[in-house]
N, C-alpha and C positions, 0 to 999 in steps of 0.2 A: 504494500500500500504506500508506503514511503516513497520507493521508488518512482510510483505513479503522482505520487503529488510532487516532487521533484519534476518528473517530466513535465506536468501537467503546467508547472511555473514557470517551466524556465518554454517553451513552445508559446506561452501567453507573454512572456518578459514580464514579468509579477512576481515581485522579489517575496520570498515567505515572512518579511514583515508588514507588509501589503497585505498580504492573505490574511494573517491574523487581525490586524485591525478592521477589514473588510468583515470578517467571518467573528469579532468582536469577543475573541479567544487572546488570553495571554501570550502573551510570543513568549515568552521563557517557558513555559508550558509546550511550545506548539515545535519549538528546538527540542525540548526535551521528547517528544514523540517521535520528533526525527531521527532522535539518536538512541532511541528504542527503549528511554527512560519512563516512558510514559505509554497507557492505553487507551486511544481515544475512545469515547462513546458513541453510541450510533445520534445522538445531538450534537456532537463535534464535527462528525462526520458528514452528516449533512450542512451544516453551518461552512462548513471549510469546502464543499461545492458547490453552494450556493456562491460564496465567495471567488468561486473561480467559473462562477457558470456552467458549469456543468451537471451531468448527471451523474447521483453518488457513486453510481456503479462503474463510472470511470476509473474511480479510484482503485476498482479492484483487477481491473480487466489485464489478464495477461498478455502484452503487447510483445512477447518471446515467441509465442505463437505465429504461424505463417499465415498470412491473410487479414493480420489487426493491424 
């Protein structure tokens, strides 16, 4: 999931302290999930795609796969 919101920022050029104030999440919180200190909840989760406009399920989708 990290991964994907990583991609998902840097494809939009939307630094992840954009996102968190966007998505109205702590950013020392929202680093610390990045760096696998933290577990978002499925209200995070939506709030941080709503912040990047998309659908939450982007966040999961595996982009390793051929055809995504």
């Amino acid at each position: 999931m990290t991964e994907n919101l990583r991609r998902l920022t840097k494809a939009k050029g939307i630094p992840l302290t954009v996102v968190a104030d966007r998505a109205e999440i702590d950013r020392r919180q929202l680093f610390a999930m990045m760096a696998g200190e933290y577990d978002a909840d499925l209200d995070w989760l939506n709030k941080l795609a709503d912040a990047l406009e998309v659908d939450v399920t982007e966040l999961f989708v595996d982009h390793t796969w051929p055809g995504h």
